[in-house]
C-alpha positions as CSV (number, residue, x, y, z in Angstrom):
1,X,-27.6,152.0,-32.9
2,X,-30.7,152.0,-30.6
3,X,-32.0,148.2,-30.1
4,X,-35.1,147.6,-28.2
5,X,-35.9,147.7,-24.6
6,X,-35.2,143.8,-23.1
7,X,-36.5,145.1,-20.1
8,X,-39.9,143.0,-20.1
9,X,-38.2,140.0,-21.1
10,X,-35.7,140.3,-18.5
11,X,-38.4,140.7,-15.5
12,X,-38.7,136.9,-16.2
13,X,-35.2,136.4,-14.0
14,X,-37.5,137.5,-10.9
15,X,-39.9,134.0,-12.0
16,X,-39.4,132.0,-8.7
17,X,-38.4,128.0,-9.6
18,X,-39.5,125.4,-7.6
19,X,-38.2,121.6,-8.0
20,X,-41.1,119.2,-8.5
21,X,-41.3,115.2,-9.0
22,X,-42.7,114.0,-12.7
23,X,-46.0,112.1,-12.4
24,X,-45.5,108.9,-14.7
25,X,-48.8,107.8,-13.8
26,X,-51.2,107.1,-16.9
27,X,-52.8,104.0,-18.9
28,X,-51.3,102.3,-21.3
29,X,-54.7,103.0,-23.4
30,X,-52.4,103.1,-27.2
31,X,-51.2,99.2,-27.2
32,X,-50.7,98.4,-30.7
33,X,-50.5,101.6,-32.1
34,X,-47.1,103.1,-33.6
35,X,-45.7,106.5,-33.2
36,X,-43.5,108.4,-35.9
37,X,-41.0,111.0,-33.8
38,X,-38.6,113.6,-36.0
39,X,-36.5,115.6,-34.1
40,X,-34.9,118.9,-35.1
41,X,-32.3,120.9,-34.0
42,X,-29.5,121.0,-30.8
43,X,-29.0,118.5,-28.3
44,X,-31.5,119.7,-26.5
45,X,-34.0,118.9,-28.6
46,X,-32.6,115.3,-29.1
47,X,-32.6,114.9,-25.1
48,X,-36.2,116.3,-25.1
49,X,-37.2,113.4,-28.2
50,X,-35.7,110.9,-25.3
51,X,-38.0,112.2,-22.7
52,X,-41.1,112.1,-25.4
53,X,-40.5,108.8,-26.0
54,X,-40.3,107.6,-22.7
55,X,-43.8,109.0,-22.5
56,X,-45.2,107.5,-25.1
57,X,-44.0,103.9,-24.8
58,X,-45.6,104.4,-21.5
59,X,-48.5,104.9,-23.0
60,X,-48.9,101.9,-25.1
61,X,-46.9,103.1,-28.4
62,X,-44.0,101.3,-30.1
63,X,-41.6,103.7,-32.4
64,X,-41.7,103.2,-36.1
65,X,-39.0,105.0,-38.7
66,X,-41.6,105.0,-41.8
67,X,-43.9,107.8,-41.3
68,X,-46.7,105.5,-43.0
69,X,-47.0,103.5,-40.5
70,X,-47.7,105.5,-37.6
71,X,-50.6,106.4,-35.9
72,X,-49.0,109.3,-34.2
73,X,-46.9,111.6,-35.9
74,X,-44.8,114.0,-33.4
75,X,-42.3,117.0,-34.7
76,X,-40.1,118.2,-32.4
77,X,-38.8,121.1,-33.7
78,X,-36.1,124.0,-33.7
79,X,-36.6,127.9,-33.7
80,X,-33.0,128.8,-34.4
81,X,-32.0,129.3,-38.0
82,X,-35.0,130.3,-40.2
83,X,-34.2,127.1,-42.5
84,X,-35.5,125.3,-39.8
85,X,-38.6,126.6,-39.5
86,X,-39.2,126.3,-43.7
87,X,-38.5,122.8,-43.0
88,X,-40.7,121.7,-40.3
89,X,-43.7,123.1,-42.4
90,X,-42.5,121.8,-45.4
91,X,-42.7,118.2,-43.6
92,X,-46.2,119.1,-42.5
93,X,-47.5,119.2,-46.0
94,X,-46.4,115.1,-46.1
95,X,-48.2,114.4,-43.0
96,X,-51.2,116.2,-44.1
97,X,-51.0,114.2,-47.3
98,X,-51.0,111.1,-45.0
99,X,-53.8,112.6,-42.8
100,X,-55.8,112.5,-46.1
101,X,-55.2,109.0,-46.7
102,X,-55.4,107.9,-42.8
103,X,-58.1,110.6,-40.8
104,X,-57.5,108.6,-37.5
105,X,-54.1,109.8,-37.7
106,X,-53.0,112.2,-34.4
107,X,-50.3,115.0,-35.6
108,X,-48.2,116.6,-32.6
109,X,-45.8,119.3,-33.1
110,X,-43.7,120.3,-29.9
111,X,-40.1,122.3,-29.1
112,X,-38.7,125.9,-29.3
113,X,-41.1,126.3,-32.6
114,X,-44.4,125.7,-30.1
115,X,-43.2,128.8,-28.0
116,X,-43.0,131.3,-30.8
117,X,-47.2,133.2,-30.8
118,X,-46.8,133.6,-34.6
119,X,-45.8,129.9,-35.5
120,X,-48.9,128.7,-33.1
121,X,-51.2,131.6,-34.9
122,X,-50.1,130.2,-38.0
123,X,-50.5,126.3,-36.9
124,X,-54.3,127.7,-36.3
125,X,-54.9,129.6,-39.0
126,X,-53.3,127.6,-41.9
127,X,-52.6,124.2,-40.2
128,X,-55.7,122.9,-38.5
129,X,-55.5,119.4,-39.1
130,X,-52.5,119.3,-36.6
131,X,-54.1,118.1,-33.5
132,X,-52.0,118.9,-30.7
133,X,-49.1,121.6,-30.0
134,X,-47.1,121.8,-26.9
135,X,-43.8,123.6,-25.8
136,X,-40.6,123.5,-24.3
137,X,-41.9,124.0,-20.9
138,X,-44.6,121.1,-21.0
139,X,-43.7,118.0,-22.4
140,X,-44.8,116.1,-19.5
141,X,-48.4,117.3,-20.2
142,X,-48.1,115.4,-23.6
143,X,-49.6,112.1,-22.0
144,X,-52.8,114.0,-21.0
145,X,-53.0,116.2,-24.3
146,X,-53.1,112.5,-26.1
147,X,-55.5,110.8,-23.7
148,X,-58.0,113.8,-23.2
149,X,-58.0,114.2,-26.9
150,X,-60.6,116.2,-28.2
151,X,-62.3,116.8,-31.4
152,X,-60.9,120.8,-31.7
153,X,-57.4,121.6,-32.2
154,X,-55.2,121.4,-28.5
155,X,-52.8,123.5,-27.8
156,X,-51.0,123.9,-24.7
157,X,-47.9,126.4,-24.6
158,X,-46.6,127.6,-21.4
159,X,-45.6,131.2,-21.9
160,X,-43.7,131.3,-18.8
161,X,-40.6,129.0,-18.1
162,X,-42.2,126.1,-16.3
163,X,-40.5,124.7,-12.4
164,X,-37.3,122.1,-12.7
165,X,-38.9,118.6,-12.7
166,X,-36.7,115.9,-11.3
167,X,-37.1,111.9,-11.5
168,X,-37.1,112.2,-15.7
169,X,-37.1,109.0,-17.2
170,X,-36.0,108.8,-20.6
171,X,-36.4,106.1,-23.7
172,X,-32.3,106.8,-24.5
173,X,-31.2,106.3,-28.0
174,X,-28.0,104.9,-26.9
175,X,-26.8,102.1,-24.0
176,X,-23.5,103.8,-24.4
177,X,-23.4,107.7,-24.2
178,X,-25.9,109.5,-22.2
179,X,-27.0,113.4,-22.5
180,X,-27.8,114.5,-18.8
181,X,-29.4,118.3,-18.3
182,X,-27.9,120.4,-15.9
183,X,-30.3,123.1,-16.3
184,X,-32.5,124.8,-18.9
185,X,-32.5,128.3,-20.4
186,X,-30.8,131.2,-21.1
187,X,-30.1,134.6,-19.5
188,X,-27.7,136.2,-21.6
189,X,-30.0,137.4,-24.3
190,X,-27.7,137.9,-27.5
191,X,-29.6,139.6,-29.6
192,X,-30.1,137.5,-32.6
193,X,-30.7,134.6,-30.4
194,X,-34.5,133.2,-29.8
195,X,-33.6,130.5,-27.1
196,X,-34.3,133.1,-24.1
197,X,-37.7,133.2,-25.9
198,X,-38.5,130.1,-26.7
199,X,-36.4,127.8,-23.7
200,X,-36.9,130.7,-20.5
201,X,-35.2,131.8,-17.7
202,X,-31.9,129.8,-16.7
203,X,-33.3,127.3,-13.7
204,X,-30.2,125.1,-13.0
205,X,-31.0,121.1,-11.4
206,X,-29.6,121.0,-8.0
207,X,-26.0,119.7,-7.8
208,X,-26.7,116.1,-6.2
209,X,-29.4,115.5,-8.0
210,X,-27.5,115.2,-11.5
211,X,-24.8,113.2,-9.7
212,X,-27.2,110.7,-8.6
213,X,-28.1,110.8,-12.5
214,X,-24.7,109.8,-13.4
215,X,-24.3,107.8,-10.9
216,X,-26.9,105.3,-12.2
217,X,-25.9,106.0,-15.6
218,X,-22.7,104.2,-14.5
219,X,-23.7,101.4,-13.1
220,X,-26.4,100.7,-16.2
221,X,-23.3,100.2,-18.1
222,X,-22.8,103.6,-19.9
223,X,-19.2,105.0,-20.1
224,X,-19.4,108.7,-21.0
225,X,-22.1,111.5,-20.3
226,X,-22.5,115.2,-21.7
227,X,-23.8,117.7,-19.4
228,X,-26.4,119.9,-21.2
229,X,-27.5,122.8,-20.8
230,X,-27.7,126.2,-23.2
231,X,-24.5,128.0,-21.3
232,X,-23.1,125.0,-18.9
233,X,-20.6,128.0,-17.7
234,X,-23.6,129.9,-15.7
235,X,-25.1,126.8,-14.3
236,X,-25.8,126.9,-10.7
237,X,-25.9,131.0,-10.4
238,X,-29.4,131.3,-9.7
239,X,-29.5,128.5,-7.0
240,X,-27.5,130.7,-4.6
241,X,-26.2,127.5,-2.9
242,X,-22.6,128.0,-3.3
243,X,-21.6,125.7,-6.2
244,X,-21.1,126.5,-9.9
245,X,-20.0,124.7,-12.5
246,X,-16.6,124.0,-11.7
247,X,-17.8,122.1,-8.5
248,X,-20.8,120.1,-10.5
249,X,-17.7,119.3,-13.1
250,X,-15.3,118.2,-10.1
251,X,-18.2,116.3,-8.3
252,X,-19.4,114.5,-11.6
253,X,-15.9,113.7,-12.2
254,X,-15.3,111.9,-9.4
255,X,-17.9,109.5,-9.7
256,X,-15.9,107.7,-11.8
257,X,-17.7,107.6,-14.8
258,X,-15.3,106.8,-17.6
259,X,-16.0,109.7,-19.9
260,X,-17.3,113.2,-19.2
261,X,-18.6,115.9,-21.8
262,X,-20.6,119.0,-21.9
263,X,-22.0,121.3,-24.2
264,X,-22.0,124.4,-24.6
265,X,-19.6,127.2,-23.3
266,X,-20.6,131.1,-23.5
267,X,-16.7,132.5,-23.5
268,X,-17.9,135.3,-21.3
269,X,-18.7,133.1,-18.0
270,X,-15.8,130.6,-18.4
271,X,-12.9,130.7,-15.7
272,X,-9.7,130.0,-15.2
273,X,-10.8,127.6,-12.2
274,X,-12.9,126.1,-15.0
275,X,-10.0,125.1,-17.1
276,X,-8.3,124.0,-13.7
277,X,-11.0,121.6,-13.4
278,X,-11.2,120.0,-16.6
279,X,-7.1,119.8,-16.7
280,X,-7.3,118.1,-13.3
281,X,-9.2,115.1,-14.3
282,X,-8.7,112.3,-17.1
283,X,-11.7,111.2,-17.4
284,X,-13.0,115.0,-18.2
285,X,-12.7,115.0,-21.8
286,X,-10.2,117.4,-23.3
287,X,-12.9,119.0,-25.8
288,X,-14.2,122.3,-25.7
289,X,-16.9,123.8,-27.7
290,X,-16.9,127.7,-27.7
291,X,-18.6,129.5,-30.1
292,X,-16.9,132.5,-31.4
293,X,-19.6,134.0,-33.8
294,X,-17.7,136.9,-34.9
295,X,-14.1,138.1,-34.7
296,X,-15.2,141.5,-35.2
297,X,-15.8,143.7,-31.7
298,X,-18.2,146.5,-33.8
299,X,-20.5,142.8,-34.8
300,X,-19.6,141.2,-31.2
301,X,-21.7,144.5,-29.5
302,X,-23.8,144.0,-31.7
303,X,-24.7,140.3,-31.2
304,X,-25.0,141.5,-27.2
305,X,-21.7,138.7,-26.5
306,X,-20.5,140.1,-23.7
307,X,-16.9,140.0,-25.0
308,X,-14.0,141.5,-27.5
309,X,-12.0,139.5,-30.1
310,X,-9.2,140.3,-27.7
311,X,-10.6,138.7,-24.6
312,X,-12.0,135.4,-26.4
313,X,-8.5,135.0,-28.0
314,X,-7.0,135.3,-24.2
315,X,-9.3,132.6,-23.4
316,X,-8.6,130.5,-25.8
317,X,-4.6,130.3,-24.9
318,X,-5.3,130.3,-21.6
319,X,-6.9,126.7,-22.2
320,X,-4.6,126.1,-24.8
321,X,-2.0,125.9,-21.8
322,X,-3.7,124.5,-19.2
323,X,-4.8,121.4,-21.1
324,X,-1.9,120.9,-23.7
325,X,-3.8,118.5,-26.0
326,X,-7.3,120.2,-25.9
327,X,-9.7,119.9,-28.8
328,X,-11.6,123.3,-29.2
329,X,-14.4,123.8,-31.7
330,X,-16.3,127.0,-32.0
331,X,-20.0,128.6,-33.6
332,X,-19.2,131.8,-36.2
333,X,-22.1,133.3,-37.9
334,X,-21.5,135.6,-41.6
335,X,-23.8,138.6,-42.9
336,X,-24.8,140.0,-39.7
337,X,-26.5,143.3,-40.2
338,X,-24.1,146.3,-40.7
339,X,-20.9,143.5,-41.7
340,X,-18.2,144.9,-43.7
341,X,-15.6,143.4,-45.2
342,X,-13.0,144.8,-42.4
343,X,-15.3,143.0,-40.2
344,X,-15.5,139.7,-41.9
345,X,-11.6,139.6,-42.3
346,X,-11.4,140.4,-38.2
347,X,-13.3,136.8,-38.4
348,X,-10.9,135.5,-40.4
349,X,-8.1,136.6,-38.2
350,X,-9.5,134.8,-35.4
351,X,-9.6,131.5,-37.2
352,X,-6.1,132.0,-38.8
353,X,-4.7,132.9,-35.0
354,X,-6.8,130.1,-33.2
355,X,-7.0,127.0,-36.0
356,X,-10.3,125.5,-34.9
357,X,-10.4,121.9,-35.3
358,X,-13.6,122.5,-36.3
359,X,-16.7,124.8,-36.6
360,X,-20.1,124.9,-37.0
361,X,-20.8,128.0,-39.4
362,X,-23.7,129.8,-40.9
363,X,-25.3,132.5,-42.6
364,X,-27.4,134.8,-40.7
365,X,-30.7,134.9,-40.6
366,X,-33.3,137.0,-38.3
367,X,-35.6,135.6,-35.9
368,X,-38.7,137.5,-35.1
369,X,-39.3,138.1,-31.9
370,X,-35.0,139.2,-31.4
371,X,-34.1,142.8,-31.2
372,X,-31.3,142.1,-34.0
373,X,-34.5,141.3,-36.2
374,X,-35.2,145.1,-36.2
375,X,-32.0,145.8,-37.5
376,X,-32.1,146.4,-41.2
377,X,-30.7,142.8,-42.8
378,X,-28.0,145.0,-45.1
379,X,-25.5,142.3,-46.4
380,X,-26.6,141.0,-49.3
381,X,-27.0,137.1,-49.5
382,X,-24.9,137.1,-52.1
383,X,-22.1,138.4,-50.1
384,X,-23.3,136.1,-47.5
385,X,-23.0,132.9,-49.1
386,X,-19.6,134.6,-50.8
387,X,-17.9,134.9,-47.2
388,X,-19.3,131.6,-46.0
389,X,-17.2,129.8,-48.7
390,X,-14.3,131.5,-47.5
391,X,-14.6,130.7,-44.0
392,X,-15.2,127.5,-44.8
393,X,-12.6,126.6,-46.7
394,X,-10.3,128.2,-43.8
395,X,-12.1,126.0,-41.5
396,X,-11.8,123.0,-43.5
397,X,-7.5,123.5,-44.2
398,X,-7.1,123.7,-40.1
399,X,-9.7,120.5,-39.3
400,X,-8.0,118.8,-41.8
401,X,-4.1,120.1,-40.4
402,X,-5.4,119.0,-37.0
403,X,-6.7,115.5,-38.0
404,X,-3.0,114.7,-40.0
405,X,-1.3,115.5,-36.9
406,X,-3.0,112.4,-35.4
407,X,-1.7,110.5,-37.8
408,X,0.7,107.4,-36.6
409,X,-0.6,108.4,-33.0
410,X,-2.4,105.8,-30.7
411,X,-5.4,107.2,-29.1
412,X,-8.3,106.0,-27.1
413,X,-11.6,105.8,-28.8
414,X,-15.2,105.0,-27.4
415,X,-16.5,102.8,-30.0
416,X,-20.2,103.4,-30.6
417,X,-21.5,101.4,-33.1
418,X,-21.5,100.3,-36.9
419,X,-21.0,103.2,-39.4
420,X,-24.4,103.7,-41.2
421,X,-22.7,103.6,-44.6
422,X,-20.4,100.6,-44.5
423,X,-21.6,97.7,-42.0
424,X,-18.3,96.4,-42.2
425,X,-17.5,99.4,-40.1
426,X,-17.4,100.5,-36.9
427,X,-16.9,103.7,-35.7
428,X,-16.3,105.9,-32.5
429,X,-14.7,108.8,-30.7
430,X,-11.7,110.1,-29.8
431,X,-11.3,111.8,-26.1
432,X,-11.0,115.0,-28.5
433,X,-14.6,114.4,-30.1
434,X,-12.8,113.3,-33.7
435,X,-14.7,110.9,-35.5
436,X,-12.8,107.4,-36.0
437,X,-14.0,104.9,-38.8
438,X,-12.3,101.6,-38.3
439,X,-12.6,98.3,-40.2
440,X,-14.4,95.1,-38.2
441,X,-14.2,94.5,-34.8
442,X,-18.2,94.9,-33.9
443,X,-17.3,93.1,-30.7
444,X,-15.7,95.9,-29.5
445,X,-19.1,98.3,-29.5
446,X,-19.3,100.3,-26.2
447,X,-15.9,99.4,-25.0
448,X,-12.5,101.8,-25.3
449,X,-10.5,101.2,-27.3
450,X,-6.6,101.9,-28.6
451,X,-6.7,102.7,-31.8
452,X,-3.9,103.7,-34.0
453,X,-4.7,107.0,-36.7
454,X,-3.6,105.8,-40.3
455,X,-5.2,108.1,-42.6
456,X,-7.3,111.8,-42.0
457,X,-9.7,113.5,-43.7
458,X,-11.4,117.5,-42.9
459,X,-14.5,116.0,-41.2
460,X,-13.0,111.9,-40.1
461,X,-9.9,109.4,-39.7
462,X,-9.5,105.8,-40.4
463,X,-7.8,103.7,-37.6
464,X,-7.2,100.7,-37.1
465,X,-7.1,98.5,-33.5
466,X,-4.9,95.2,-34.7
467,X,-2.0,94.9,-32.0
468,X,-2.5,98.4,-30.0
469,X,-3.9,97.0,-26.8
470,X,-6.6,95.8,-25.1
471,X,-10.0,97.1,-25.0
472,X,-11.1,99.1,-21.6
């Protein structure tokens, strides 16, 4: 099957990157007013809403969770699933309800979304009471876009992958856990994916720059960070400096930080040295998330992953034994075009062989703008939704075999605040990323804790801390 040229898309790898300082200097010309901030979407997106805020409260504006308050609503949104997209515009229609009841209202709509040309034609044609739109590679220019506002429609999308900007500051959701980026973009161009699109080129932050980050993030108080970044496993490659990965892991490791995270793995650039790393250090958390997709090779070309069903279940028992009590949690996608049965059941296989303690699935659906959206969509989505139930219930046996194994166990768990449904509750996380709901105790909130497993469920366990040690 012929899939289109990438060529042009690929010439953006020549783009040269250059490191530049972030200008924080505005008025604070919005004192009094509120602004209303809905993220959608991957951590990125959350770590980008941190970085909007910051700009913002700079400028005068305090956050509000009721939308009908606000004198600034701003959607930060996701390009990835097409369900995402419906509901973004869907949310629209309510702020153009409240538009109608409050004119001075200012409507921003930022993130992958803002990069797509037929999402901003459509934000024109159909949408022209939004009043600003701005992309991935801009979000500093938000302060200007607000305090130059004009009467006409603004919109300022960067078609080309802006430079890496250092000295971020960030309004940070939590005192506790910190997301830190380690570089931006993608270069590996799978071909139902939009995020080479819509996030750029991969431009990786230079190595002592993001240990300085965590550096300061320690001695603020917080105990664990994630490194981010679309595929964490290439970072460093287009610096040309000698480091990859493996040495930022090692080097953020040893500042002594009490937890360390990151997010997420492409299977074809991770290496043995890699696993060394993480096995070496404690305080690198034994979690791994590393999306499958498919289990079938014929799909696997397809998607443009790089990989077979063989090699990613070689990589799998290679970390398996390297770090004895990993966690690993994986991405699988049903109905690509041209799926068969035979080809969902190689999925299947996969999970069977590798009993994910968890995963994120879905049903396909195409992107414009990706060469698999030129691809007939041939499964039905009757079939889709059909094989997504079975997966699912696969999924949901192992994550809930997993969690009873913890059972009687005593592990350490970061505690990170009051569970949203019972305030009685606190809750946390294991070093294996397992959700822990435990009665009282509020006093222990951002502190690690020793909790004993009594009970598991697919997606959670109940623990409890009486008489299991002291608090870290």
């Amino acid at each position: 099957m012929n899939l289109p040229d990438l060529k042009e898309a690929k010439k953006r790898t020549d783009i040269k990157v250059t490191e530049k300082q972030v200008n924080y200097h505005f008025p604070s010309a919005f004192i009094g007013k509120k602004y209303f901030l809905r993220t959608y979407g991957c951590q990125m997106n959350v770590h980008d809403s941190e970085e909007i805020k910051k700009y913002l409260e700079m400028l005068g504006f305090t956050e509000t969770t009721i939308l009908e308050e606000s004198d600034l609503v701003v959607l930060n949104t996701c390009a990835i699933r097409e369900n995402a997209h419906d509901k973004v515009f869907g949310y629209l229609g309510r702020c153009k309800h409240l538009k109608r009841e409050k004119p001075e209202l200012l409507i921003a709509i930022g993130g992958c979304m803002s990069q797509e040309e037929n999402v901003v034609e459509e934000i024109k044609t159909k949408h022209p009471y939004v009043d600003i739109v701005f992309g991935t590679h801009n979000i500093s220019e938000l302060p200007k876009l607000l305090l130059e506002k004009k009467d006409k429609q603004q919109i300022e999308v960067y078609s080309i992958e802006g430079d890496v900007y250092e000295g971020i500051q960030y309004s940070r959701d939590s005192k506790i856990t910190a997301w830190v980026d380690i570089m931006y973009g993608c270069d590996k161009f799978c071909t139902y994916c939009i995020v080479p699109y819509t996030r750029g080129k991969e431009r990786s932050r230079k190595l002592e720059n993001i240990v300085v980050e965590v550096e300061e993030l320690k001695q603020n108080g917080y105990k664990e960070v994630t490194l981010l970044g679309q595929n964490v496993n290439a970072y460093g490659r287009d610096l040309n400096l000698g480091y990859d990965f493996k040495d930022l892991l090692e080097k953020v490791a040893l500042t002594g930080i009490e937890r360390v995270r990151f997010v997420t793995s492409h299977p074809w650039n991770f290496t043995s040295e890699m696993i060394d790393v993480i096995a070496k250090y404690d305080n690198i958390m034994p979690y791994i998330h590393l999306p499958l997709q498919s289990g079938s090779d014929a799909i696997l070309k397809l998607m443009g992953r790089r990989y077979t069903k063989e090699e990613y279940i070689s990589l799998f028992h290679s970390i398996k034994e390297k770090i004895p009590n990993v966690s690993i949690t994986t991405d699988i996608i049903v109905g690509f075009p041209n799926e068969t049965e035979e080809d969902f059941l190689e999925t299947l296989d996969v999970v069977n062989t590798c009993k994910f303690d968890s995963a994120f699935t879905f049903i396909y659906s195409p992107r414009e703008g990706t060469p698999a959206s030129l691809i007939k969509d041939n499964v039905t989505m009757k079939t889709k939704e059909s094989r997504l139930r079975r997966l699912n219930e696969l999924v949901n046996a192992y994550s809930l075999e997993a969690n009873k194994r913890l059972v009687g166990s005593i592990v350490p768990v970061l505690i990170l605040g009051e569970n949203e449904k019972d305030k009685k509750r606190i809750y946390g996380y294991t070093d294996t990323m397992k959700l822990v709901n435990i009665d009282g105790g509020h006093d222990l909130i951002g502190k690690i804790v020793q909790v004993k497993i009594i009970d598991a469920k697919s997606f959670s366990l109940d623990g409890e801390t009486e008489k299991v040690g002291e608090a870290i």
